[in-house]
C-alpha positions as CSV (number, residue, x, y, z in Angstrom):
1,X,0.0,0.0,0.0
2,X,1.4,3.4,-0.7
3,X,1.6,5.9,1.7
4,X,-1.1,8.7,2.1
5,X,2.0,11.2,2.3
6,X,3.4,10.6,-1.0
7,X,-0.1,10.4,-3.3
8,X,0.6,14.3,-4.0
9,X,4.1,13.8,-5.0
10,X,2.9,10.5,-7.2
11,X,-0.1,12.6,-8.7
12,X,1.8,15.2,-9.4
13,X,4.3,13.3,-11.0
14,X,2.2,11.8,-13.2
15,X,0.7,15.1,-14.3
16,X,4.1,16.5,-15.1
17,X,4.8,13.4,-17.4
18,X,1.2,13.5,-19.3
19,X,2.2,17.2,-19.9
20,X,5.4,16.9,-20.8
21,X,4.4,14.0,-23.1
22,X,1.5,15.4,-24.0
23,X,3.4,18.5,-25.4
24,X,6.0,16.4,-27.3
25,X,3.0,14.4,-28.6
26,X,1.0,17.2,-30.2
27,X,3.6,19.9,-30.8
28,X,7.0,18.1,-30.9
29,X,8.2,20.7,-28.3
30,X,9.7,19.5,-25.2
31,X,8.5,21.0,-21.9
32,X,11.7,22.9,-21.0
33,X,10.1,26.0,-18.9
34,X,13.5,28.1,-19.5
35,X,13.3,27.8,-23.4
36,X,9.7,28.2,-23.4
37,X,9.8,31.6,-21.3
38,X,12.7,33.0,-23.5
39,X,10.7,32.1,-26.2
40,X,7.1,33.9,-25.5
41,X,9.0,36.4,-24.5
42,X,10.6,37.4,-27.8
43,X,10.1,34.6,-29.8
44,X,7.8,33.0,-32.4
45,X,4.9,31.0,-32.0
46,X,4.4,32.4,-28.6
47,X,0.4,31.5,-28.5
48,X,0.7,27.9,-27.2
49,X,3.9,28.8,-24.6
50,X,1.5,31.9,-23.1
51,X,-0.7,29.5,-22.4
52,X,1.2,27.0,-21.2
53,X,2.2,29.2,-18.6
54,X,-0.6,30.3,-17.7
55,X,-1.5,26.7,-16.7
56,X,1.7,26.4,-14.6
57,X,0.8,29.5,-12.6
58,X,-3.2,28.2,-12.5
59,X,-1.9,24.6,-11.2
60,X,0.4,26.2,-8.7
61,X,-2.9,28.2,-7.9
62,X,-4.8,25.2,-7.4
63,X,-1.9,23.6,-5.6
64,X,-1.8,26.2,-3.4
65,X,-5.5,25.9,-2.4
66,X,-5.6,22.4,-1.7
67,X,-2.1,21.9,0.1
68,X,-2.6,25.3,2.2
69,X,-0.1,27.3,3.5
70,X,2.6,24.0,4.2
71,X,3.3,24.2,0.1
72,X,5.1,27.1,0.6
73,X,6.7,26.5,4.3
74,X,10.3,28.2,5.0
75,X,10.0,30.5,1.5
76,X,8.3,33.5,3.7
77,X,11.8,33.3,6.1
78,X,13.9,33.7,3.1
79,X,15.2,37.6,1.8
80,X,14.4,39.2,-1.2
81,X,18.1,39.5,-1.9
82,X,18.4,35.4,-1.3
83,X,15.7,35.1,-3.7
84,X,17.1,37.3,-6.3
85,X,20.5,35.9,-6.1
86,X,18.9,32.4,-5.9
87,X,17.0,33.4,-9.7
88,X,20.3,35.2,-11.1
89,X,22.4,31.8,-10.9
90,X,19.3,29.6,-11.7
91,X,18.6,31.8,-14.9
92,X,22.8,31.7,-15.6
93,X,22.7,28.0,-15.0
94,X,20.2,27.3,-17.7
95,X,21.8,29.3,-19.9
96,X,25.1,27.5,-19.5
97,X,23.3,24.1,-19.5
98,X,21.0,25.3,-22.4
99,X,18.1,23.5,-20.2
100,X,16.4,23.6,-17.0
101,X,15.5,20.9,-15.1
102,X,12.4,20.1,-16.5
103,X,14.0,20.3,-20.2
104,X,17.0,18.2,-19.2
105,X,15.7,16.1,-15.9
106,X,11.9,15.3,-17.5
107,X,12.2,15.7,-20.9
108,X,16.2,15.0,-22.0
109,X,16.3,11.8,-19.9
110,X,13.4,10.0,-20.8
111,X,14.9,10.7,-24.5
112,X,17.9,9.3,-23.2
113,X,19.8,12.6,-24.4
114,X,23.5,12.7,-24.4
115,X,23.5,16.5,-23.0
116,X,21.1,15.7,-20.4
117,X,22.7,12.8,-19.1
118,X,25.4,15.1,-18.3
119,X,23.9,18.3,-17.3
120,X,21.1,16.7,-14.8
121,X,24.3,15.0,-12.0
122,X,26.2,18.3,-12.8
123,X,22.9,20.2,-11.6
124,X,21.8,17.8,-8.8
125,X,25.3,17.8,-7.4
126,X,25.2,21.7,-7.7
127,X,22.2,21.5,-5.6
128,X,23.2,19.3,-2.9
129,X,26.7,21.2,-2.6
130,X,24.6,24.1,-2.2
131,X,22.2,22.8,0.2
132,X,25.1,21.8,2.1
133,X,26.9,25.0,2.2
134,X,24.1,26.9,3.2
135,X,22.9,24.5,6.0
136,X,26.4,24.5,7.6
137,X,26.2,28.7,7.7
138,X,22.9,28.4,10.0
């Protein structure tokens, strides 16, 4: 039997893979949120990434809603300044990587690509160290 605690995290894996799929299927695009975002910004064919946007902000809604105010736990004791630092490397690790974690740990692995079976250790391990790091400071 699986337990209660980890239906959410199941679910919500499962969603993520019937988008992600879902997206390749119909459009032949992978679901790399980095790529998509630079693209309906100042791209082409910026209809379909609007939109898919919009549905990550309306599930988070809807995440929010049902998980209450533990989905978000320990972001309200983290500075703006954190934060912004925190979206500065993220934004200049995707571009280095050319991928995000969705586009290389979702998407690139279950294609078995050569580039993401390099960039997702290098950007888990980046994560732990970092984890790490800031963990020891506190």
């Amino acid at each position: 039997m699986v337990a209660p605690a980890i239906v959410p995290a199941l679910v919500g894996g499962a969603l993520i893979g019937l988008a992600s799929g879902g997206l390749w299927l119909a459009r032949g695009q992978i679901a790399g949120i980095s790529g998509i975002v630079r693209i309906a910004l100042r791209g082409p064919d910026r209809g379909w990434r609007w939109a898919f946007l919009a549905g990550l902000v309306l599930a988070g809604g809807v995440a929010r809603l049902w998980a209450g105010p533990d989905l978000a736990r320990g972001l309200g004791e983290t500075s703006l300044p954190r934060l912004a630092i925190a979206g500065l490397l993220v934004g200049l690790g995707t571009g280095w990587a050319n991928g995000c974690t969705s586009g290389h740990g979702i998407c690139g692995l279950a294609r078995l690509s050569p580039r993401s079976l390099v960039a997702v250790p290098v950007f888990m391990a980046a994560a732990a160290i970092t984890v790490w790091i800031l963990k020891a400071g506190q």
